[in-house]
C-alpha atoms as a printed R data frame, in Angstrom:
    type eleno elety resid chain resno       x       y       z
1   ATOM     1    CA   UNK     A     1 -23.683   9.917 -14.999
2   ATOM     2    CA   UNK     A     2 -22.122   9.887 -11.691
3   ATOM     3    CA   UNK     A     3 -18.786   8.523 -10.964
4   ATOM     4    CA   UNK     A     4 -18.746   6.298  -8.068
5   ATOM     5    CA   UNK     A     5 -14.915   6.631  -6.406
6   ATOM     6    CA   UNK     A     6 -12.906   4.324  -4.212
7   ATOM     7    CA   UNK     A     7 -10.080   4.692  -2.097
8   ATOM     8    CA   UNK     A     8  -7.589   2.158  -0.179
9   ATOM     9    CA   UNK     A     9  -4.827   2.886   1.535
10  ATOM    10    CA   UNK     A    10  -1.765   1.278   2.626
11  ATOM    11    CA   UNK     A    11   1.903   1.293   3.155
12  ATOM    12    CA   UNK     A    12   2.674  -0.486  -0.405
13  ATOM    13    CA   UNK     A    13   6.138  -1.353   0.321
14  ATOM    14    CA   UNK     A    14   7.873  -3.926  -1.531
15  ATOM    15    CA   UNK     A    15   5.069  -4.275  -3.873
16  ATOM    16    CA   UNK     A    16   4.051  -8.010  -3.921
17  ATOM    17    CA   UNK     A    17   1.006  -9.693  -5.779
18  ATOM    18    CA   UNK     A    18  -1.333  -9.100  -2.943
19  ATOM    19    CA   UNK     A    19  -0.938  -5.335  -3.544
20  ATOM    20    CA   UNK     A    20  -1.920  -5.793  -6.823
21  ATOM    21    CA   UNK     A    21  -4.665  -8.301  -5.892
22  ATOM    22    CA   UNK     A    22  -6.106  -6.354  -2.963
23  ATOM    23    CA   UNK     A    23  -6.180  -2.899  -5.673
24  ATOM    24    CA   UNK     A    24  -7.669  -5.062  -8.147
25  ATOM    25    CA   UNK     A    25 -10.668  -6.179  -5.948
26  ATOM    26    CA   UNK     A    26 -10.828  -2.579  -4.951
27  ATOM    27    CA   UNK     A    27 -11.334  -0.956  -8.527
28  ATOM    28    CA   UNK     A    28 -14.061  -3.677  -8.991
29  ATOM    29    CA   UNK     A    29 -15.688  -1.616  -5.910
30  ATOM    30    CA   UNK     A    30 -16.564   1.668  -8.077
31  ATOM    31    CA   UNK     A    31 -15.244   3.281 -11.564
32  ATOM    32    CA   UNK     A    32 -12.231   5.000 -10.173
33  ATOM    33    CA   UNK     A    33  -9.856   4.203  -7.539
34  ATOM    34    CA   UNK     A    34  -7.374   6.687  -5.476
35  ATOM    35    CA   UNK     A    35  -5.067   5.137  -2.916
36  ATOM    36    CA   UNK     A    36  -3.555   7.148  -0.302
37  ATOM    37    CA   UNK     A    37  -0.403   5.797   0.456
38  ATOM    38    CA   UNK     A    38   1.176   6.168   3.940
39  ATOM    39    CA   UNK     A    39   3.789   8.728   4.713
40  ATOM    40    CA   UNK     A    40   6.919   6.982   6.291
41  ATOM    41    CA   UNK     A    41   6.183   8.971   9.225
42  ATOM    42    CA   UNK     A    42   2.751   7.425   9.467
43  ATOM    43    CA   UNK     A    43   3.624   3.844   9.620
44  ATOM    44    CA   UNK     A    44   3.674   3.271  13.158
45  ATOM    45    CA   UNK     A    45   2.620  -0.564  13.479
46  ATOM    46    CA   UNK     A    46   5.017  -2.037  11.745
47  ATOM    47    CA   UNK     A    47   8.494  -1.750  11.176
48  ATOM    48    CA   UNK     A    48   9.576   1.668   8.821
49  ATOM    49    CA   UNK     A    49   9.424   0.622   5.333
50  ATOM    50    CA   UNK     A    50  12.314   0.495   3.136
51  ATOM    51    CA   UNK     A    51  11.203   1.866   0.208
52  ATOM    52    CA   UNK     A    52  11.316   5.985   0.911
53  ATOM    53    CA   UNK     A    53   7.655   7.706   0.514
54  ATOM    54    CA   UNK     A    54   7.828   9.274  -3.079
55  ATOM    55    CA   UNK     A    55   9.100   5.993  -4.432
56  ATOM    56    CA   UNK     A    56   6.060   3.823  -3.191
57  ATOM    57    CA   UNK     A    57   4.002   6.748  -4.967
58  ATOM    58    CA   UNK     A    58   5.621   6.065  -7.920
59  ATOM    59    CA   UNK     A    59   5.243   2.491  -7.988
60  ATOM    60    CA   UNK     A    60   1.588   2.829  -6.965
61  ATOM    61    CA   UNK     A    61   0.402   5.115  -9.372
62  ATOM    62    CA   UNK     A    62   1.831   3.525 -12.519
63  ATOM    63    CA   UNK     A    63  -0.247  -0.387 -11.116
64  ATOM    64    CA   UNK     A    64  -2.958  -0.394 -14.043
65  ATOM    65    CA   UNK     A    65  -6.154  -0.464 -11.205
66  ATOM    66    CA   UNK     A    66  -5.244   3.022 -10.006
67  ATOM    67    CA   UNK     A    67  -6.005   5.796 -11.180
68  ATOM    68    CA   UNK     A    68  -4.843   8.496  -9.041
69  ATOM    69    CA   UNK     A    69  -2.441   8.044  -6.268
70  ATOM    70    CA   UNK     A    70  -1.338  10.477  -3.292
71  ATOM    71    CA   UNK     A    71   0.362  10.342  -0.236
72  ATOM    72    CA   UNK     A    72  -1.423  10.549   3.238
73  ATOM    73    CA   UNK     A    73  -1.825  13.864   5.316
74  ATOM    74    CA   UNK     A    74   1.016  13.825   7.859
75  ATOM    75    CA   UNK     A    75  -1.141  14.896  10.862
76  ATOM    76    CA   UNK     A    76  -4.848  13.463  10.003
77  ATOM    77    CA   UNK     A    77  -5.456  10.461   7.988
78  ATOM    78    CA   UNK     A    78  -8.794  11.816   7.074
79  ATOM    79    CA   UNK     A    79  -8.002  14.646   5.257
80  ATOM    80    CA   UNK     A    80  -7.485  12.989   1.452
81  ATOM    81    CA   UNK     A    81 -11.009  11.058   2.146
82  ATOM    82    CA   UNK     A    82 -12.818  13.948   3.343
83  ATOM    83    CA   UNK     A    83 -11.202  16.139  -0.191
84  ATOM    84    CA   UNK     A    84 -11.812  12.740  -2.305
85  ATOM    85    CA   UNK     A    85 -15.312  11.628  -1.109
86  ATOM    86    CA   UNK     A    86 -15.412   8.108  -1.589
87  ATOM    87    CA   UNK     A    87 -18.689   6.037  -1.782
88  ATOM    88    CA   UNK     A    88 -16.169   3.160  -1.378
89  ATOM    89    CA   UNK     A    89 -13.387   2.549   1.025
90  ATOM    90    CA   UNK     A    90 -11.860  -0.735   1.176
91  ATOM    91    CA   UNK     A    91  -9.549  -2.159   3.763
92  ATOM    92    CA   UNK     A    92  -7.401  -5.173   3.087
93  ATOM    93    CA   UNK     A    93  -7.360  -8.384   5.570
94  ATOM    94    CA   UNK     A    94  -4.397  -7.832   7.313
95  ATOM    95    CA   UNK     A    95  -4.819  -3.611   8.156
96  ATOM    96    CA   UNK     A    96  -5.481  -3.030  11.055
97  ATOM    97    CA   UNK     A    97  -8.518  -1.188  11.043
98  ATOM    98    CA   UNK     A    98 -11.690  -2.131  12.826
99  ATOM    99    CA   UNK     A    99 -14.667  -1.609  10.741
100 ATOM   100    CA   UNK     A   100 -17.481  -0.123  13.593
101 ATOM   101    CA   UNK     A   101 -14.839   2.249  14.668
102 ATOM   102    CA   UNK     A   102 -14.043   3.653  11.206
103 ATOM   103    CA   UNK     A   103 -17.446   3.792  10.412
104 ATOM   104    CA   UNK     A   104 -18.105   6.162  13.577
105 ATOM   105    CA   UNK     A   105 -14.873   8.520  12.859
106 ATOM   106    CA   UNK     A   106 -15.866   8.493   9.390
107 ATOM   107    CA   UNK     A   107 -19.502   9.406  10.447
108 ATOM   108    CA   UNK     A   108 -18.306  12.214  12.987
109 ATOM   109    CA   UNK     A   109 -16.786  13.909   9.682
110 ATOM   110    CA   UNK     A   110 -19.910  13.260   7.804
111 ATOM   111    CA   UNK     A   111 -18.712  11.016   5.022
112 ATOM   112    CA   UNK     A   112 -20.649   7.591   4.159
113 ATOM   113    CA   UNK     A   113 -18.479   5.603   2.277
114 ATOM   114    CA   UNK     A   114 -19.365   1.972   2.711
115 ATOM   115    CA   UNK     A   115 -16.518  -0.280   4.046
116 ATOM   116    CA   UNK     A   116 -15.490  -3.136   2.338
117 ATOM   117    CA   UNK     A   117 -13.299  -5.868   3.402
118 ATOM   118    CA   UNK     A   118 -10.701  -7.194   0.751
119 ATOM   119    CA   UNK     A   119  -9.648 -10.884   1.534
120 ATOM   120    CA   UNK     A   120  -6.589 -12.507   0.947
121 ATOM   121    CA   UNK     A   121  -4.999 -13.662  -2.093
122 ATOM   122    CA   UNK     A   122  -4.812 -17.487  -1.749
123 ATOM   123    CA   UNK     A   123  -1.911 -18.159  -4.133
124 ATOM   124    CA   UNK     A   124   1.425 -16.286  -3.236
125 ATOM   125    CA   UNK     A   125   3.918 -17.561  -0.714
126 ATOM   126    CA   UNK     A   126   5.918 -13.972  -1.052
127 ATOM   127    CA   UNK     A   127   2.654 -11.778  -0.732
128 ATOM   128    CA   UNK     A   128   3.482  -9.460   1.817
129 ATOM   129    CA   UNK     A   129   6.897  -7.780   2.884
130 ATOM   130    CA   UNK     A   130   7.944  -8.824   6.176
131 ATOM   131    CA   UNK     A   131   8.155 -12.667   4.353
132 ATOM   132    CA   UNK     A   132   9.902 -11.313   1.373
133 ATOM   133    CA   UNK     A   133  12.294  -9.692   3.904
134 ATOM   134    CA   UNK     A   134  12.757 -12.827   5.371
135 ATOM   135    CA   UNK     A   135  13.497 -14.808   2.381
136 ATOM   136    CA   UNK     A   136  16.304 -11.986   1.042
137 ATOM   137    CA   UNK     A   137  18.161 -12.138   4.637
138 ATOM   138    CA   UNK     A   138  17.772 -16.090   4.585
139 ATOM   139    CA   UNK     A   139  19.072 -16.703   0.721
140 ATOM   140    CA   UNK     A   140  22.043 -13.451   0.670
141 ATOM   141    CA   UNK     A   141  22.540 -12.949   4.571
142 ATOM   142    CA   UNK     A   142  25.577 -15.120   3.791
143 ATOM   143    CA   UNK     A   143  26.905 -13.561   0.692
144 ATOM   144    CA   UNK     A   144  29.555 -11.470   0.336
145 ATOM   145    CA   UNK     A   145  28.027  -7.763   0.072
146 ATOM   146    CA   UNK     A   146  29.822  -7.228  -3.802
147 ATOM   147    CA   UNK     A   147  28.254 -10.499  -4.410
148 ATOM   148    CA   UNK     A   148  24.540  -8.601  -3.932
149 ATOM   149    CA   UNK     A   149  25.302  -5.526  -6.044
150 ATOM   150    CA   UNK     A   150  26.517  -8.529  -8.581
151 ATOM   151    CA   UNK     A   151  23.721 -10.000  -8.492
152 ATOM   152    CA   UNK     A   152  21.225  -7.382  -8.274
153 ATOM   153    CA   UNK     A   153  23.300  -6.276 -11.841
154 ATOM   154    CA   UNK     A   154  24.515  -3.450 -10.366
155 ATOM   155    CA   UNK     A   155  27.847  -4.482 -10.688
156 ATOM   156    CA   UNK     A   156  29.973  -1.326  -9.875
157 ATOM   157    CA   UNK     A   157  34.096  -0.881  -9.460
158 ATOM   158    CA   UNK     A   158  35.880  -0.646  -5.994
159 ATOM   159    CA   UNK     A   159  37.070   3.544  -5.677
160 ATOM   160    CA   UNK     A   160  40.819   3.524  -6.513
């Protein structure tokens, strides 16, 4: 029986619903699913994200849909597809990739997978992290910083 593998990518920081929605549509794509996560020294078109590298791996890998995780080659983003060999690779609606052109790159390395757009998840207010940025600064911006580490119950003691 042959094993029909899938791989999406992404930045995965503050993991929202539509991370879990977009790798939930993606394992429907094939029986397993890797996702390469970006390094922090990737993620160029957008601001840095927040949560360090080896965290978001973490997080990623332990999401029920995926079953292998790893993080992205530093110098060339092909390298994990050409060692994984996906039949499937799917690309979520707001990355920034344009289909034709990573069907020719992926051609010039002679690899096939079909591209598949993942749409949006229509429910979720807070599903992506630039708003759920925007909603922390808006609802603590004017707390007092020992009020956040209160009420993120990390409560910890002034140094003496």
């Amino acid at each position: 029986m042959t094993v029909s593998r899938v791989v999406a990518t992404g930045t995965f920081d503050l993991l929202h619903p539509g991370h879990l929605y977009y790798l939930e549509e993606s394992k429907k794509c094939g029986d397993e699913l890797y996702v390469i996560v970006a390094r922090d020294s990737n993620v160029k078109h957008k601001p840095r994200p927040i949560i360090p590298e080896e965290h978001r791996l973490l997080m990623v890998a332990a999401l029920k849909p995926v079953d292998h995780a790893v993080l992205g080659d530093k110098t060339d983003m092909f390298r994990p597809i050409e060692e994984i060999r996906p039949d499937f690779i799917t690309i979520g609606f707001n990355q920034m990739f344009r289909e034709d052109a990573l069907r020719e790159q992926l051609g010039a390395r002679n690899l096939s997978a079909e591209i598949v757009r993942i749409g949006k998840l229509i429910d979720g207010e807070l599903c992506s992290s630039r708003l759920i940025v925007k909603r922390v600064i808006e609802k603590r911006s004017r707390c007092d910083p020992n009020e956040l580490v209160k009420t993120a119950g990390h409560e910890q003691k002034s140094p003496s």
